[in-house]
N, C-alpha and C positions, 0 to 999 in steps of 0.2 A: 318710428321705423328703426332709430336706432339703438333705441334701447331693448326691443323686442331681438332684433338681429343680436345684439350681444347675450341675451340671456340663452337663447338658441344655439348660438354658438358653442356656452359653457358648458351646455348639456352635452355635446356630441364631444366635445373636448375632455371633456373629466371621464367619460366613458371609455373614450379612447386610452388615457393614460390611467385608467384603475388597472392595478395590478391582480386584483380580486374577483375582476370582472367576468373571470369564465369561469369563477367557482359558485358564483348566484345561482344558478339554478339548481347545483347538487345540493347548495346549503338550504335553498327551498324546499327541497324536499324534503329534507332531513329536518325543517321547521329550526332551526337554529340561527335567526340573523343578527347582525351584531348590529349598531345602529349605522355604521357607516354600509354595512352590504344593505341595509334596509334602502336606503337612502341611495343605493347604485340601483336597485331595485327598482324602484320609482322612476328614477331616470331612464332607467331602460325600457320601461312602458312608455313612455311621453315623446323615446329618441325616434318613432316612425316621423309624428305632428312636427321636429323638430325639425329632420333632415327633410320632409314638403315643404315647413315653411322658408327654407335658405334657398332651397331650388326655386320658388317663385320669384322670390328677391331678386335671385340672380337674373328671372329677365325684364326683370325692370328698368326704364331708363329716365335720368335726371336733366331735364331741359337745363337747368341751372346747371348743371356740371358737379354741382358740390354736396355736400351734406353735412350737419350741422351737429358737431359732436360738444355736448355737453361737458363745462366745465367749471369749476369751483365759483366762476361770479355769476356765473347763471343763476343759484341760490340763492333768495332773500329770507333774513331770519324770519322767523311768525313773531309778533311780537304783539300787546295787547292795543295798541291804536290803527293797527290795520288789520284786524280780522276779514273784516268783509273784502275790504281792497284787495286784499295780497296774490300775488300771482307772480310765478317765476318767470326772468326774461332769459329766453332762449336761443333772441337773439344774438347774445354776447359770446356763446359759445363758438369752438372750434371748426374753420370751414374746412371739412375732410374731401380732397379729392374724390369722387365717386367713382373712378377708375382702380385708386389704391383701395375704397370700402370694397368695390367686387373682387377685387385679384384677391384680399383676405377672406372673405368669405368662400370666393373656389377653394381655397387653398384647404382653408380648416371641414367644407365638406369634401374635397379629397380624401384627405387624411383620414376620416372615418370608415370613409367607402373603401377604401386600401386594408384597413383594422378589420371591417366587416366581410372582407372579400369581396367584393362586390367591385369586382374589376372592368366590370363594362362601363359603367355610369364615372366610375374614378378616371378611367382613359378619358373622356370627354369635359371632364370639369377640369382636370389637370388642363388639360391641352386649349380650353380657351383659355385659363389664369395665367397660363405662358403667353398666350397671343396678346392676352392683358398689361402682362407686367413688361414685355416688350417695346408695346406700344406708351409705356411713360415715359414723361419727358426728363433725361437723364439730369442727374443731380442727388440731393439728401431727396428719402420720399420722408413722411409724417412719420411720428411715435405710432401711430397704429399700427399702420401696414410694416408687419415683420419678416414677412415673405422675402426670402432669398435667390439668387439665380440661383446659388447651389442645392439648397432644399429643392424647386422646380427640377434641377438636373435629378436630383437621385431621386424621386417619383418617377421623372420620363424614362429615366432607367429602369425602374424597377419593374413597372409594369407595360414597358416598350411602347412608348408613347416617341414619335421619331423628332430627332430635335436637328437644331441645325447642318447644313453639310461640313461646315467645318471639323465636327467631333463626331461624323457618324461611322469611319472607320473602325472603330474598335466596335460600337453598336453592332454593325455589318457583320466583323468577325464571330460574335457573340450568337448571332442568328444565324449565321452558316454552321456555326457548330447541334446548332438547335434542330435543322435542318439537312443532317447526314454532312453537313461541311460543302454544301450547295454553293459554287462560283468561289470558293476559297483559295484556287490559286490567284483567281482576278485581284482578292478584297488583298491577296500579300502584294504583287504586283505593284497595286497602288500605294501600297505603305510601303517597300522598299524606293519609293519615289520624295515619300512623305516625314519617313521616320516616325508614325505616329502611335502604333500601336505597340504598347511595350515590350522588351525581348523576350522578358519573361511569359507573357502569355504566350510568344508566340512558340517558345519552346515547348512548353506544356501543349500545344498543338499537336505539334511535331510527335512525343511521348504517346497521348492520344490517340492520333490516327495507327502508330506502330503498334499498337496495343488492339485497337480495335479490327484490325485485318489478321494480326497475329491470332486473334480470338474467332474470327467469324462474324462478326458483328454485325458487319454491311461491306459490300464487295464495294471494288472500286477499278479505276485504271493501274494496269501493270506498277506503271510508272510516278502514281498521285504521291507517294512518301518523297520517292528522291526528290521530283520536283519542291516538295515544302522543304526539305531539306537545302537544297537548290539555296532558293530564296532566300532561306533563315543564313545559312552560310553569307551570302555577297551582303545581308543587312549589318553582319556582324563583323564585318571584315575591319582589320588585317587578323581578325582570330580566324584560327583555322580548325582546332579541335581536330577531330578522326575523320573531316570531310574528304581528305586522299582518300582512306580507303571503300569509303562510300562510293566514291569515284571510281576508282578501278574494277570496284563489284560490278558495279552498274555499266552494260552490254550499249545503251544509249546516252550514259555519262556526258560524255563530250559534245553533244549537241544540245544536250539540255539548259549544261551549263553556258553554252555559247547564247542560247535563246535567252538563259535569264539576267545575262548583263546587258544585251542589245538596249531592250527602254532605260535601263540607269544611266548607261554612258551616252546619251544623247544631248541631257543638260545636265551631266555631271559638273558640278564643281571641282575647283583645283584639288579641296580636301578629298573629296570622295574621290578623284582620280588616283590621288596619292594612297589612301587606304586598299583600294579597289589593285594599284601595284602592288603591292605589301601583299597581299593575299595571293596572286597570283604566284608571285616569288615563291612564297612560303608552301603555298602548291605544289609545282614542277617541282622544286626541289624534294618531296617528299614522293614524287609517282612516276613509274619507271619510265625508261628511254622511251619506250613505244608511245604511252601516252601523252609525252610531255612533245615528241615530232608533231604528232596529230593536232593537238592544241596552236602550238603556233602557227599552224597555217592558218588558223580563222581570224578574219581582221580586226575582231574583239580584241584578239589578245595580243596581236601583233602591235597595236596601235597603243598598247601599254607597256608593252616590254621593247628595248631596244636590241639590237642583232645583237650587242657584244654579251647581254645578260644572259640570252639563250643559250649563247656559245658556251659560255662558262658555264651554265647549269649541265650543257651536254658532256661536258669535258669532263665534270666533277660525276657525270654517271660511269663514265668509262673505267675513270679510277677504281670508284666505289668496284666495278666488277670486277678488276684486276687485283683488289685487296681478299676478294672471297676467294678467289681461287688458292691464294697465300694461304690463308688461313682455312682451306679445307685441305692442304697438305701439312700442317701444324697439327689437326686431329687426326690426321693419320699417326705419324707420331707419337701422339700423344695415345693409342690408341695399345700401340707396343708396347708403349712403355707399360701401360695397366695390366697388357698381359703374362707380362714379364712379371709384376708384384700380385697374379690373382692369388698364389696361395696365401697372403696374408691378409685376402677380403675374405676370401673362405671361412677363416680364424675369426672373421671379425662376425660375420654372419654366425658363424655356430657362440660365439657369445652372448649376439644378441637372444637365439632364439633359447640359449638357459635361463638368461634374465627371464624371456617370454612364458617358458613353459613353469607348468604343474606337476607333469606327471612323472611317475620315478622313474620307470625304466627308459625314458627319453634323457632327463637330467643325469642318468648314469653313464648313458652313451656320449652325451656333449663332454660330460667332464672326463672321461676317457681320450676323447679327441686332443682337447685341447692340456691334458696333461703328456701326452703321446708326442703333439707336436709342437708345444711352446710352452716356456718356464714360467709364464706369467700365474701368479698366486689368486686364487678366488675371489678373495678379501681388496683386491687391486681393482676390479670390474667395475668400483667406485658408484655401484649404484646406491642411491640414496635411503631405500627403507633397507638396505642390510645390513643395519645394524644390531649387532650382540650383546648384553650384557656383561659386564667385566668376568664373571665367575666361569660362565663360558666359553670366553674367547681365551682367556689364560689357559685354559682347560686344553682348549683344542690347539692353542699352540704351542703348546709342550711335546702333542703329537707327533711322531717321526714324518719328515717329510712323503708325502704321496697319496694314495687314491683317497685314501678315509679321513684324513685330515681336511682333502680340496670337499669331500662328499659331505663328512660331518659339518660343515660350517656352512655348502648351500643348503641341508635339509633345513639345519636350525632359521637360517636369515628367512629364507620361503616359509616355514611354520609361522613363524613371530608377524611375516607380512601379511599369510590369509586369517593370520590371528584380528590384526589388525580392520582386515577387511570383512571382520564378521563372519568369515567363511570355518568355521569351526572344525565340519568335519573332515575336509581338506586337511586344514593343520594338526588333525591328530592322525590322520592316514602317515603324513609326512614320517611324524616321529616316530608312530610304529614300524615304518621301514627302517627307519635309523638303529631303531632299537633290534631288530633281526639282523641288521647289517651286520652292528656291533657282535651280537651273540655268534656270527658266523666266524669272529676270527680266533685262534688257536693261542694269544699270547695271554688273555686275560690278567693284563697285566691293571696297576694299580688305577693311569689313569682311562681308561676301558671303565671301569669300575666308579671311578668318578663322574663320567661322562650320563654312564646310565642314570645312577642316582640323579644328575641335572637335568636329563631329560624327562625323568618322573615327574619332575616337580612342575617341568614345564607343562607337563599334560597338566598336571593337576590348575596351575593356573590359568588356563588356559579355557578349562572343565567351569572354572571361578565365573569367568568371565562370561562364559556362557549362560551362565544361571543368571547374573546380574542383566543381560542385553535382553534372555529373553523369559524375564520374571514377569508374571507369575503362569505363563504358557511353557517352561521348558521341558525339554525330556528327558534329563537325570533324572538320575537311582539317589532320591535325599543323601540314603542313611549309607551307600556308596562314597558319597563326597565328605558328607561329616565323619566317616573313617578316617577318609586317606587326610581329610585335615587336620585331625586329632594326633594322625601321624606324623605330620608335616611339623607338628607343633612340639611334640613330643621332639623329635632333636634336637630343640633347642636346648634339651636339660641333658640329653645323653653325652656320656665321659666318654665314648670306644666310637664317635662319627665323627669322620675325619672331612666329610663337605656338609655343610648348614645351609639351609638355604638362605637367600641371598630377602634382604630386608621388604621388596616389594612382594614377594611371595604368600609372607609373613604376614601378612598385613592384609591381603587376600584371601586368605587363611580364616583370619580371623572373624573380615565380615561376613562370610559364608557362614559358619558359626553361628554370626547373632542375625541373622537373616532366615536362616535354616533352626531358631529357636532354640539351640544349645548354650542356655543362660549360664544352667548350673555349672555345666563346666568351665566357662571364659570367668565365671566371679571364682574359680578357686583355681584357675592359672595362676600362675608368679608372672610378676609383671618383669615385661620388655624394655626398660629404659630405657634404650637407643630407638626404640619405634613407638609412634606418636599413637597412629590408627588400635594397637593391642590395647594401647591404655585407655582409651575412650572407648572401646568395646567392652572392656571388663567393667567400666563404674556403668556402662548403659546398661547390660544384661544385670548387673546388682539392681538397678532402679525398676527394671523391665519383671524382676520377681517379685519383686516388690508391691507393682502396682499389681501383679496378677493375683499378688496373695492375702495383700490387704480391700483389693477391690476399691481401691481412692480411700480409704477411712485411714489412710498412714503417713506423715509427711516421709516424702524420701531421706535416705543418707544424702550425705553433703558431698559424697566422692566427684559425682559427677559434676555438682557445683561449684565447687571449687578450682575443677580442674578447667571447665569452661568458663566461668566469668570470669577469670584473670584477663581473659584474652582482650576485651575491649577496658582494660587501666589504660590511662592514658599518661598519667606520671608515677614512676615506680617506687618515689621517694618524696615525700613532704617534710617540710618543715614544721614541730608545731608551735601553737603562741608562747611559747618560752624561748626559741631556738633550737633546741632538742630535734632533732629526726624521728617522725613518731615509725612504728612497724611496719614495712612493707606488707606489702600483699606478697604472696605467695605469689610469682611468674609463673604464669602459664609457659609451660614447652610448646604450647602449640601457639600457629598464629592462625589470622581471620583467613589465609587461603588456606592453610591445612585442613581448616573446617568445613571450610565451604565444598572442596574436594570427598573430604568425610562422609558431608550428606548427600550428596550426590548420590555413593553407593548406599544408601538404605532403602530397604525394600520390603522388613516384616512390618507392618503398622503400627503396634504396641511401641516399640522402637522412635516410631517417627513420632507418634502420639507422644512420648516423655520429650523428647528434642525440642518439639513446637509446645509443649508447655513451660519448656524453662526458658525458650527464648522469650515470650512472650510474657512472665513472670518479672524478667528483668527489664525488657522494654516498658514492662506498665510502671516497672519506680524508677526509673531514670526520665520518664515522661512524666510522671507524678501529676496526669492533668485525666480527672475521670471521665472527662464529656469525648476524650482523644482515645480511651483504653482499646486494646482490643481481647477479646474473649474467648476462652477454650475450657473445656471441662479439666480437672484435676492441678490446673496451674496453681492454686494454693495451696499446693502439695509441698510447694518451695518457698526456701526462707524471703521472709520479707524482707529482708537486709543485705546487702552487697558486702561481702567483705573490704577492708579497709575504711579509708573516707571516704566518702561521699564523691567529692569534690576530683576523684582521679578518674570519675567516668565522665563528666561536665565538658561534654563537648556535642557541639552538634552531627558533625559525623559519628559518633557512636550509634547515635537512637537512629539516623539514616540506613546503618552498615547492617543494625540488628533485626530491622525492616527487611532489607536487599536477601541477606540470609534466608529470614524467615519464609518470605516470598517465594524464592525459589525453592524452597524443603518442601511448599505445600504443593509447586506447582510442577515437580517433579514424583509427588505423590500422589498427585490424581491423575497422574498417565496410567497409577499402577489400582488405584482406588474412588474409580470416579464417581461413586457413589456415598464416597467419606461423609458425613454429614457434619462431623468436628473440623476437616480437612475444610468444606467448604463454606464453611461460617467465619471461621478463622481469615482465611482468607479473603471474605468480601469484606473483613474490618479490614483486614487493611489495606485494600483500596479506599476504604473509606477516609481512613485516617489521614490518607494520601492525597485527599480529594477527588477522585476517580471514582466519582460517582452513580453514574452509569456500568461503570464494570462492577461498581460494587452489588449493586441492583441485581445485573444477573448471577450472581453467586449468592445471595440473598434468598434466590427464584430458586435459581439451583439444587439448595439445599433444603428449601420446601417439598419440591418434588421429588425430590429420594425421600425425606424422611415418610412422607407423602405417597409413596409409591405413584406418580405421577396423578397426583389429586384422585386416586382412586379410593382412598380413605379420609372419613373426618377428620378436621384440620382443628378439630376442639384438643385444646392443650399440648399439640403436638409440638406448634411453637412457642419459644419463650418470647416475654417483652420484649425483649433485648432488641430481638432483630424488627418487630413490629417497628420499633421507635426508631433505629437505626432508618429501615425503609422511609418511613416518613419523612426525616430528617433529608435524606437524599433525593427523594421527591420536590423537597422544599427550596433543596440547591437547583434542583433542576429545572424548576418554575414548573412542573406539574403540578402543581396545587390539588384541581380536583383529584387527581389519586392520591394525595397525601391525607384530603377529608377523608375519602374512602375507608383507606388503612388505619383512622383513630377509632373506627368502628371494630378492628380488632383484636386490639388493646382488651385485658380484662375487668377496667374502669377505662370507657369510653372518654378518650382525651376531646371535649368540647372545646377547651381554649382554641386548638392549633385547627380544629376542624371549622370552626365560624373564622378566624381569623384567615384560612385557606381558602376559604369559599369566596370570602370579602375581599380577597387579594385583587385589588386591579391594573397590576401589570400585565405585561403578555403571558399569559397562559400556555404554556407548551405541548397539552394533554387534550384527550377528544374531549373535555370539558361533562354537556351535558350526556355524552354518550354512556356515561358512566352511573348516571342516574337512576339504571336498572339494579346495579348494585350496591342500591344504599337500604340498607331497612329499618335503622335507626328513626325513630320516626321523630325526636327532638331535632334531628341534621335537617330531615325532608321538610317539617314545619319551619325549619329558618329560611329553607332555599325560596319556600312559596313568598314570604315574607321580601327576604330580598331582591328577588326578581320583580315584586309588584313595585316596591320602590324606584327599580331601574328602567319602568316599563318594559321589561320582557315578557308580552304574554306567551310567547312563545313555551319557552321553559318555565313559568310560572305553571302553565296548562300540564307540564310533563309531569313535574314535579305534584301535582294538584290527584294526578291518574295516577301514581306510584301510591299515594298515600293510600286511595280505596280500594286498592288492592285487598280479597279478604283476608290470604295467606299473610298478611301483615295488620291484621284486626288484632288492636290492643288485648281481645275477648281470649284471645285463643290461646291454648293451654300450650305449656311448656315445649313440649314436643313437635307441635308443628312450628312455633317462634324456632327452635333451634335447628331443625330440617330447612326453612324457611332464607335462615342466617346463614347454612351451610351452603345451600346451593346460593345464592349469592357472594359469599367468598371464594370458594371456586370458579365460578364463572370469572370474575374481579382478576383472580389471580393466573386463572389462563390466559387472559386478554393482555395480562404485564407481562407473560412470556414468550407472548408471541412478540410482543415489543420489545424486551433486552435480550431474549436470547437466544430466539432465532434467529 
C-alpha cells in the first residue's frame, strides 16, 4: 500500500510542478517532444488511475492505527548462500501514523485538484486533511507528513474552504466584498471590537465602495460610505485625517458617529478610552461651534470629555471668529493699497503678454506702451531664451535710444526663439518686418546699414537650419541658398565690408555647401584658420570628388586624414630609444566634440560614406584583430598607417570613442537614408563588435531586405560572405544553433564544420529548433539530422527530417534550375521567418 500510494503520489506531484506542462499538448501536435515533455506526457495519461487510486485510499481505515514505512534495514543483500531463502523483513520498518499517511495524501491530492481546477473535489479533501491534521495529537509529527497549518490555511483561503472562528473576520470581509459588500457594516462593527482585520484593507474598502457609487456600479444606502468611513475613523483613532470634514458634509453625521462608538465604549479599555479621547479632541477642535454643541449633548461623548475641555474648545471657537473679522478688515486694506499700485500691474501684464506674443503689430503696440510709460529697457525683461549674439547686440546698442532700438532687439530675440523652436517661417516673417521697419526711416545712417546686412545673414542661417531639420523634405530654392552662401563666403576675402559675418554663420555656410554638393567650389576656397567646420568641409568635398571621379579605383589625398586622425593621439610627444624627442604628429585643431557636432550636420551621403570609411579604416589598425573588423566598401581607400607612432593611439578609450562616433554618424544617417545598405552593414558590425548581438541580427536582416527589395528578388550573390558568417557567428552567441545550421547553407562553400557541430549542440537551444527543418535543402545537413536524431531516439524529428529528404524538388536528379529555384525559395522563406523575429 505504501509503496503503491507513493509512486501515485509522484505522478500527481511532478505534474503539478512541471513547468512545461501546459505546453504538452501544443508540442504534441507540433510532434516535437523532448524526452523530459515525453515523459510528462506519459504521466499525464496515467494522472486519471492515479488521482482514483489516492481517492480510494483515502477511505480506507487501519484497525492498527499505523502503517509500516519502509526503511534501509528492511533490505537484506542477495548474496549466493541464500538464493532460495531470501526475503525482505518489513517488519523492521517505520510505524507511520495512519492519520499523518491520510492528511498527506489529502493534501498532495488537493494540490492537484487546485492545479487542475477542479475546485469541487479540492474543497472537500482539503477540508477533511484539516479535520485530519487537527485531530493529531500535538507534538513533532513524522518526516513524512510535511503538511503545515499554514499550507492548509492558504488552500482554505484560496478556494473558501471556512476555517476556524477565530481568523474568520477577514474571510468574512473578503466574501462581503465578493457579494456587493453584503452585512459589511456588521463584519466592521465586529472588528472595531476585535482589531483583526488590517487597516489597510480596510481603507482600500473604503476607496472601493467610493469608487463604485461614484461609478454606478451597485446602488446602495444614502448613508453606507460615511458609515465605513465612521468605523474606519474610531478603529484608527487618535488619527483623525479629513474625517471633520466628512463630518460636517454629512446631514446625519452626528448620530452616526454617536451610533458607531456606543458598542466600543462598552468594554473599552483604559487604552482605547484614552485614544477614543484624543480623537474626539482632535475632532471638536477642528468642527465648528454648531457641531461641536450638538456632539456633547450625547452621553458618548460627554462621558469622554470633561466640562472644562469643552469649555476651552468653545472659547478657542469664539476667538478663532473674532480673529476673522480682524483679518477681513486687513484685506480691505490691503485691497486699497493694490488699487492705488494697479498702474504698475498694468505694466507688468503688457510685459508679460510681449514675452507671450508673435505677432508684429501687437509687439509694436506693447513696446509703445511700455516705452510711453516706463524707462525700463527690453533687454532688462530678463527672459531667458533672449539672447543675442555679440555682433548684434553691440549693433543695436550703439542705436540712439527709443522705439527701434527697444523694437529691433525684441524682433531679433523672438526670430532667434521660433528659430530655435523650429518655427522657421515665423522667424523670417519676423525679420522681414524688421527689415521694412528699418528701410522706413529717413537717417540711413551707417549703423541702419550694418544692422540690415546682420539681419541678412540671420535669414540666411536660419534658411541653413532649415534645410538641415527638414533634409531631405525641404522647401528651398537649392541654387537660391548656394547663392546667398557663396555670398555669405565671399566677404570674407572683400577689402571695402566693414561687418563679416560672425563665425557660426560661417560654418553654416559651409555645410550647406557640401550638403547641397558644391565640392568644386569649398576645395578651391582659401582656408579659414580660425573656423574648424570650413576646414573639414574643404578636405571632405576634395575626397568627395575624388571618390566621384575615380569611382573607388583611387586612394584618397591625405587632407582629410591628417587633419582627422590627429584627434584621437593621445601623447603629443615621445621619447625615442636614444633620448631624443622623435616628430610629433601634426595637432589636430579640432577636438572629439568638434567632430562629433560636425557629423551631426551631414546630410549628402557620398559625404557620410567617406567619414564612415576613414573612421572605420582607423578603428580596424588600432584594433588590429581580423575576427573584431568592421566593414564598408572603399575604406582601403585610406593609408594603412596612422601617422606618428603607433603607441600615441594605445589606449583603450580611443577604439571605444571611435565606435561612439561612428555609431552615431550611421545612426543619424539612416533617419535620412534608411535604405543605405553600406549604412546598414556597417552598422550591424558594430554591434556586433560590441557584443549586441541581436541588434546586430536585425541590421544584418535590414540590409538584406533593401538590397533585396524586401525579398522580392533572388538573394544569389546579392550578399557577400561577410555578413552570412557574421550572422552565423551571432546566432551562435545567441544559442540559436538551428538557425546558425541553416545560415552555413548560404555560404558559397557550404560551412559543414559549424553546421554538424550546431546541430550537435546540446545545450539549451533558444530557436524553433525543428520548425526550421523546412528550410534546409542541403541534403548532406538533412542526411546527418536523420542520423542524429536515430541515435537520440527522436522519431519524431528523425520522421521530419526523413519526409524533407523525398521531397522531389530536392531529388539529387534534377537539373540546375529547379536545385536553385528550390534553394531560393527556401532562403527566403528562412530569412522572412528571422525578420519577423529581430525585427519586428
Amino acid at each position: 500500500m505504501f509503496s503503491l500510494s507513493l509512486f501515485h503520489r509522484w505522478v500527481l506531484k511532478t505534474l503539478s510542478n512541471a513547468i512545461e506542462f501546459k505546453q504538452i499538448r501544443m508540442n504534441a501536435v507540433q510532434g516535437s517532444l523532448t524526452e523530459n515533455e515525453e515523459l510528462l506526457s506519459h504521466l499525464q495519461s496515467m494522472s486519471g488511475r492515479s488521482e482514483q487510486f489516492l481517492k480510494v485510499l483515502c477511505t480506507f481505515n487501519k484497525p492498527s492505527g499505523y502503517i509500516i514505512v519502509p526503511t534501509s534495514q528492511c533490505f537484506t543483500a542477495l548474496i549466493e548462500q541464500n538464493v532460495d531463502t531470501h526475503r525482505h523483513d518489513f517488519t523492521l520498518g517505520f510505524q507511520l501514523n495512519f492519520m499523518e499517511f491520510l492528511c498527506q495524501i489529502l493534501f498532495d491530492l488537493s494540490a492537484y485538484q487546485v492545479y487542475r481546477e477542479d475546485y469541487i473535489e479540492a474543497k472537500s479533501n482539503i477540508a477533511h486533511c484539516k479535520r485530519i491534521f487537527d485531530s493529531l495529537p500535538e507534538g513533532p509529527v513524522s518526516p513524512y507528513c510535511t503538511v503545515t497549518q499554514g499550507d492548509i490555511q492558504g488552500y482554505c483561503e484560496a478556494i473558501g474552504v471556512d476555517v476556524d472562528e477565530k481568523n474568520t473576520l477577514e474571510l468574512m470581509l473578503l466574501d462581503s466584498i465578493n457579494n456587493d459588500y453584503r452585512n459589511v457594516i456588521g463584519i466592521l462593527q465586529q472588528d472595531n471590537l476585535v482589531n483583526e482585520i488590517p487597516m489597510s484593507a480596510r481603507i482600500s474598502l473604503e476607496l472601493d465602495v467610493a469608487a463604485s457609487l461614484a461609478t454606478g456600479k451597485f446602488s446602495a444606502a444614502r448613508d453606507l460610505l460615511f458609515q465605513i468611513q465612521t468605523l474606519n475613523a474610531i478603529r484608527q483613532a487618535p488619527v483623525i485625517s479629513d474625517y471633520a470634514t466628512k463630518l460636517c458634509a454629512s446631514k446625519k453625521g452626528i448620530d452616526i458617529l454617536v451610533w458607531a462608538l456606543a458598542p466600543v465604549l462598552k468594554n473599552a479599555t483604559l487604552e482605547t478610552k484614552t485614544k477614543l479621547q484624543l480623537f474626539l479632541l482632535k475632532l471638536l477642535d477642528q468642527c465648528d461651534e454648531t457641531t461641536v454643541q450638538s456632539l456633547v449633548k450625547h452621553k458618548e461623548v460627554s462621558t469622554l470629555l470633561s466640562k472644562e475641555e469643552v469649555a476651552d474648545i468653545l472659547e478657542k471657537k469664539n476667538m478663532d471668529q473674532s480673529s476673522v473679522l480682524e483679518s477681513s478688515s486687513l484685506m480691505d486694506a490691503l485691497w486699497i493699497t493694490q488699487n492705488e499700485s494697479g498702474r504698475n500691474c498694468d505694466l507688468v501684464a503688457t510685459e508679460r503678454q510681449l514675452i507671450a506674443s508673435f505677432n508684429v503689430e501687437d509687439i509694436k503696440q506693447y513696446i509703445y506702451t511700455l516705452c510711453t510709460n516706463s524707462n525700463k529697457c527690453m533687454w532688462n525683461l530678463c527672459h531667458k531664451r533672449w539672447q543675442l549674439p555679440i555682433p548684434l547686440q553691440s549693433v543695436i546698442m550703439n542705436f540712439p535710444a527709443g522705439f527701434i532700438q527697444q523694437y529691433s532687439f525684441v524682433i531679433l530675440a523672438k526670430a532667434r526663439e521660433l528659430n530655435d523652436m523650429q518655427e522657421y517661417a515665423g522667424a523670417q516673417n519676423l525679420l522681414q518686418s524688421l527689415e521694412l521697419e528699418l528701410k522706413k526711416q529717413t537717417q540711413n545712417s551707417v549703423l541702419e546699414f550694418k544692422l540690415q546686412q546682420l539681419i541678412t545673414w540671420e535669414s540666411l542661417h536660419f534658411s541653413i537650419n532649415q534645410l538641415l531639420d527638414q533634409w531631405p523634405a525641404h522647401s528651398l530654392d537649392p541654387k537660391t541658398l548656394i547663392t546667398r552662401s557663396q555670398e555669405c563666403l565671399e566677404c570674407l576675402q572683400s577689402n571695402d565690408n566693414h561687418v563679416i559675418p560672425r563665425l557660426e554663420i560661417i560654418e553654416a555656410c559651409s555645410l550647406a555647401l557640401l550638403n547641397l554638393m558644391e565640392w568644386q567650389y569649398l576645395s578651391t576656397f582659401p582656408m579659414v584658420q580660425r573656423c574648424i567646420a570650413t576646414q573639414l568641409c574643404a578636405s571632405l568635398a576634395v575626397a568627395c570628388i575624388e571618390m566621384e571621379k575615380s569611382k573607388g579605383n583611387k586612394k584618397f589625398s591625405r587632407d582629410l586624414w591628417d587633419l582627422v586622425v590627429p584627434i584621437f593621439a593621445v601623447n603629443k610627444r615621445k621619447h625615442g630609444n636614444y633620448g631624443g624627442p622623435q616628430p610629433p604628429v601634426r595637432e589636430s585643431p579640432i577636438s572629439v566634440l568638434q567632430m562629433s557636432q560636425f557629423l551631426t550636420k551631414l546630410r549628402e551621403p557620398t559625404a557620410i560614406i567617406v567619414m564612415a570609411t576613414l573612421f572605420t579604416r582607423v578603428y580596424n589598425i588600432l584594433r588590429d584583430d581580423q575576427s573584431m573588423e568592421v566593414h564598408i566598401e572603399w575604406m582601403n581607400l585610406w593609408p594603412s598607417m596612422l601617422p606618428g607612432n603607433a603607441a600615441m593611439y594605445t589606449n583603450a578609450r580611443t577604439v571605444t570613442s571611435i565606435l561612439e562616433i561612428l555609431s552615431s554618424l550611421l545612426t543619424d544617417a539612416l533617419r535620412y537614408e534608411p535604405n543605405n545598405v553600406n549604412f546598414l552593414k556597417l552598422l550591424a558590425d558594430i554591434f556586433f563588435v560590441n557584443k549586441h548581438f541581436s541588434s546586430a541580427m536585425k541590421y544584418y536582416i535590414l540590409s538584406i531586405i533593401s538590397i533585396t527589395d524586401y525579398f522580392s528578388r533572388r538573394i544569389n550573390r546579392l550578399v557577400d560572405n561577410h555578413v552570412y558568417r557574421r550572422m552565423i557567428k551571432c546566432c551562435i552567441y545567441l544559442q540559436c544553433y538551428t538557425q546558425a545550421a541553416v545560415l552555413c547553407q548560404f555560404l558559397d562553400e557550404v560551412d559543414y564544420t559549424t553546421a554538424f557541430k550546431s546541430l550537435a549542440e546540446e545545450n539549451f537551444c533558444a530557436d524553433a529548433m525543428d520548425s526550421y527543418y523546412d528550410c534546409i535543402w542541403d541534403m548532406n545537413i538533412l542526411e546527418y539530422l536523420v542520423c542524429l536524431h536515430h541515435k537520440r531516439n527522436e522519431y519524431v524529428r528523425k520522421q521530419q527530417a526523413i519526409n524533407i529528404i523525398g521531397l522531389l524538388e530536392l531529388n539529387a536528379n534534377n537539373n540546375e534550375e529547379i536545385k536553385r529555384e528550390a534553394a531560393n525559395k527556401r532562403k527566403t522563406k528562412f530569412l522572412q521567418a528571422l525578420a519577423s523575429q529581430y525585427v519586428a
